[in-house]
C-alpha positions as CSV (number, residue, x, y, z in Angstrom):
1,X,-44.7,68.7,-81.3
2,X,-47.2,70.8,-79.7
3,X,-47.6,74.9,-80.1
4,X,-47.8,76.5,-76.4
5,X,-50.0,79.1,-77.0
6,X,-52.6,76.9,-77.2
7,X,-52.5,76.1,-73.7
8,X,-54.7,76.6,-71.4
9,X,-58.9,77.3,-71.4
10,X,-60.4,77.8,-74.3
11,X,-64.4,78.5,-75.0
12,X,-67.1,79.6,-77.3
13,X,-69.3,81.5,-75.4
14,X,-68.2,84.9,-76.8
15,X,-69.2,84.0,-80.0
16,X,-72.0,81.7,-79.2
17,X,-74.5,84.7,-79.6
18,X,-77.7,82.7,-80.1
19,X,-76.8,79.3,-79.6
20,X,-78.2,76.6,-77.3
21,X,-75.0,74.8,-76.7
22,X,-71.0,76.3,-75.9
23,X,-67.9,74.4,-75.6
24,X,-64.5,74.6,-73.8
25,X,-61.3,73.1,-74.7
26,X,-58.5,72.6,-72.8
27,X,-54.6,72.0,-73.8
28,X,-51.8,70.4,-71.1
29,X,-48.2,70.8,-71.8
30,X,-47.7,67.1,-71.8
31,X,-50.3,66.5,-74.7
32,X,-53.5,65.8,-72.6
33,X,-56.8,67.5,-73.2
34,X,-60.2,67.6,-72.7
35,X,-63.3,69.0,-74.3
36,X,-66.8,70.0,-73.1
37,X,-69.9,70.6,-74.4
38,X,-72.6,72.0,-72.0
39,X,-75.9,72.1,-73.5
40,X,-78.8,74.7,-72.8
41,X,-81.2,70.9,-72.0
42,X,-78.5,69.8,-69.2
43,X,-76.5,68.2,-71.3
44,X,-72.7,67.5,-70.4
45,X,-70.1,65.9,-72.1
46,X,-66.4,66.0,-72.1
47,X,-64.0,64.1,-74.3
48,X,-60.8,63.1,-73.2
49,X,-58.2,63.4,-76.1
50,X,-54.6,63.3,-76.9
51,X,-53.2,66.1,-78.9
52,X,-50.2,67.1,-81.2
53,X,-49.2,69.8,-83.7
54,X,-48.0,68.0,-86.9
55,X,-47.0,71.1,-88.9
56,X,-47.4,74.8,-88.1
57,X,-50.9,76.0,-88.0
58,X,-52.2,72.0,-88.4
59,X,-53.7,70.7,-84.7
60,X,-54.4,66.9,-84.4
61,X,-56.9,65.8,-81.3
62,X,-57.3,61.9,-80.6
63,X,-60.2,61.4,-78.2
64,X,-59.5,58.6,-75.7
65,X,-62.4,58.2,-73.6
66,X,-66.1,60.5,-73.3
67,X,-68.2,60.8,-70.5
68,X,-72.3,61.9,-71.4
69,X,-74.4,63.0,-68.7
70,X,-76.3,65.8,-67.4
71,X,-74.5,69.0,-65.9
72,X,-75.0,69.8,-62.1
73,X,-77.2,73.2,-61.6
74,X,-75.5,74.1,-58.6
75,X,-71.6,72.5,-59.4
76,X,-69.9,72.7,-62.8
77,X,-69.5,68.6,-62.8
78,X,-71.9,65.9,-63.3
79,X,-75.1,65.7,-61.9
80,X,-75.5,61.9,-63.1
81,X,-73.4,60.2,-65.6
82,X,-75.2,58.2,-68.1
83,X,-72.6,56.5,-70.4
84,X,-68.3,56.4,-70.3
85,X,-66.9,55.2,-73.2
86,X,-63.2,54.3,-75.0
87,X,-64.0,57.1,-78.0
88,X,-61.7,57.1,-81.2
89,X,-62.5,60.1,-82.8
90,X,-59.7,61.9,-84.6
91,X,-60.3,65.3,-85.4
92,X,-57.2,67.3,-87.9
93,X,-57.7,70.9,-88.9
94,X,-56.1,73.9,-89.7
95,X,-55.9,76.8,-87.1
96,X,-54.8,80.3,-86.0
97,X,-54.4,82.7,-83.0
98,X,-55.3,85.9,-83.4
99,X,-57.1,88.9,-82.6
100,X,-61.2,88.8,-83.2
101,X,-63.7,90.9,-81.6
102,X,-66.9,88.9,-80.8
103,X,-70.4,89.9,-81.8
104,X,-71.5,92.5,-78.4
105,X,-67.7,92.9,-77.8
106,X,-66.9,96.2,-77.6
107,X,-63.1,95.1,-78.6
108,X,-61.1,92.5,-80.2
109,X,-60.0,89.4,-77.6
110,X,-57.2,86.7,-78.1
111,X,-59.3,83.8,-80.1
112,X,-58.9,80.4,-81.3
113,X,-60.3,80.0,-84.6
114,X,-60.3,76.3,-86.7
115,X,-60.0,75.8,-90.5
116,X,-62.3,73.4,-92.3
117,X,-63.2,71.0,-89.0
118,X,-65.5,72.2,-85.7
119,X,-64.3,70.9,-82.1
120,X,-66.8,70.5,-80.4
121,X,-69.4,72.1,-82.7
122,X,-67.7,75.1,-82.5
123,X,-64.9,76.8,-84.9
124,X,-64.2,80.1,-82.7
125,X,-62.8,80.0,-79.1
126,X,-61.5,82.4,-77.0
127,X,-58.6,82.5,-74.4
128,X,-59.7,81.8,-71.0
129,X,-57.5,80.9,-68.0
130,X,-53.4,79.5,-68.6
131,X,-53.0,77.7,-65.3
132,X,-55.2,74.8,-65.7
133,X,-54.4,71.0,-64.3
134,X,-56.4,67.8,-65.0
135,X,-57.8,68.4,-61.5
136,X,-59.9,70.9,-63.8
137,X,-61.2,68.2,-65.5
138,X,-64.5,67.2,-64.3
139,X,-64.5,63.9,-65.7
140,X,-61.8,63.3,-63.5
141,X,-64.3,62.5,-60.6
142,X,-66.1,60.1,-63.1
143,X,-62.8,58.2,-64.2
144,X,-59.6,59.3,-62.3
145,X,-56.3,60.1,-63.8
146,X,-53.3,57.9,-62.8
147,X,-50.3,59.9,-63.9
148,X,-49.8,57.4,-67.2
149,X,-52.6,59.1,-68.7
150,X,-56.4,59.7,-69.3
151,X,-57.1,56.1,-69.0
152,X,-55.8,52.6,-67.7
């Protein structure tokens, strides 16, 4: 079971206000995923996960596969990749949609907030773009996609 309004683009930055790092999250109809966590030293990793909805407001993520590296100044992909690895993390936590209005917002914006576990160090998200593919994916030019899945 899966709850369509979380997909899509989903990331911190709004309410990052001091941090070094901000994350992204992204949810496919079909259960895919990815994470990414950019990092103010050029660090770039993005998780691969499955995910599921097991009860209302309860989100479960299975990672599948993360690519480290460092984060291309000029492009949002790699620069150079320095490990990919079969990850096994399994991340369940409470969450809602709502209405939350960011520190230096001037108004409240559509966020994603979790319950008791961070995703990707973060626990507040807000709603970026809907139309997104795995093409989006930037790991996808470190380890392809072959319509079964994130990896085989």
């Amino acid at each position: 079971m899966t709850d369509s309004r979380l997909f899509g683009h989903w990331y911190s930055g709004p309410f990052d206000v001091g941090g070094t790092e901000t994350s992204e999250l992204n949810f496919l109809p079909d259960g895919r995923g990815w994470s990414r966590l950019d990092s103010m030293t050029s660090v770039l990793s993005i998780g691969r996960f499955r995910w599921s909805c097991p009860g209302p407001g309860l989100l479960e993520i299975l990672y599948e596969l993360r690519v480290d590296g460092t984060c291309d100044t000029e492009n949002p992909g790699f620069a150079t990749v320095d490990s990919t690895d079969l990850d096994d993390e399994v991340i369940r936590t409470g969450y809602h949609i709502g209405s939350e209005t960011p520190p230096y917002e001037d108004g409240p914006i559509t966020s994603l907030v979790f319950e008791g576990h961070a995703v990707e160090f973060a626990f507040h998200f807000a709603r970026g773009r809907l139309d997104i593919s795995p093409a989006d994916d930037h790991s996808a030019a470190v380890v392809p996609y072959d319509g079964r899945g994130p990896i085989h």
